[in-house]
C-alpha positions as CSV (number, residue, x, y, z in Angstrom):
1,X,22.4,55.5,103.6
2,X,25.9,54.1,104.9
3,X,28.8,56.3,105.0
4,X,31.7,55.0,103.3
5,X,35.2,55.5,105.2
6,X,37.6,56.5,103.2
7,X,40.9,53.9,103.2
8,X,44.5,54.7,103.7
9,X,46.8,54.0,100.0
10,X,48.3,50.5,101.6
11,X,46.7,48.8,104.2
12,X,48.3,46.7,106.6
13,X,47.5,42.9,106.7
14,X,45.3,43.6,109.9
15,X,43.3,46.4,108.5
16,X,43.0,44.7,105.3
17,X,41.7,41.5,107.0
18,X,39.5,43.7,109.1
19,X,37.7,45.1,105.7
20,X,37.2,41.8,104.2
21,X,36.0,40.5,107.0
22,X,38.5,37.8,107.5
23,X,41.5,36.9,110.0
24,X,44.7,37.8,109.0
25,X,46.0,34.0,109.0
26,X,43.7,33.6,106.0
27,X,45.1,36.5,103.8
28,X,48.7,35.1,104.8
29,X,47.1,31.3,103.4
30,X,45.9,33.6,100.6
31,X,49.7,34.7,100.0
32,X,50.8,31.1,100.1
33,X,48.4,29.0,98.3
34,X,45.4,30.7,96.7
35,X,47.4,33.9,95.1
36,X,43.4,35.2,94.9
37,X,44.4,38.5,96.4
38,X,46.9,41.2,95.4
39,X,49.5,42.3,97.8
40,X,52.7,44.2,98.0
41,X,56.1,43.0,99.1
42,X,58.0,45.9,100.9
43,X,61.0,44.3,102.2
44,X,59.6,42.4,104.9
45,X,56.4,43.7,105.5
46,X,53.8,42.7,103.3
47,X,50.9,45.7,102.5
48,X,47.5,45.4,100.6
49,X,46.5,48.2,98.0
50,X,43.2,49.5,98.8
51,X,42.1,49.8,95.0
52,X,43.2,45.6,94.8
53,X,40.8,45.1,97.9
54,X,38.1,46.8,96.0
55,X,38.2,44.7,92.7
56,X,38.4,41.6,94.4
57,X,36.0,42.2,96.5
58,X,33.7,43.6,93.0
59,X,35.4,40.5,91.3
60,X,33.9,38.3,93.6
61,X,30.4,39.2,93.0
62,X,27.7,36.7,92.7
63,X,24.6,38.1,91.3
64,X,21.1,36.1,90.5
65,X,20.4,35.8,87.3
């Protein structure tokens, strides 16, 4: 059985590409077009929730029924 690693609160756009196994330049089209993924605004730095990459990720399920 896998180990699951825990996650720091607020990932940074790297790390948060990294679980979702995507480049970073599609989260930021994400952030400009698709609006699919949560994210917070800190100023200028721009931060993913941990808990938001879990439910999209469970959101995005495709079971087969």
């Amino acid at each position: 059985m896998q180990q699951m690693i825990p996650l720091p609160a607020l990932l940074k756009p790297e790390q948060a590409a990294e679980y979702l196994g995507c480049s970073p330049q599609k989260l930021e089209r994400d952030r400009w077009c698709e609006k699919k993924i949560p994210y917070v605004k800190m100023g200028r730095h721009v931060r993913y929730r941990a808990t938001d990459l879990i439910a999209y990720v469970n959101e995005s399920l495709v079971t087969g029924d």
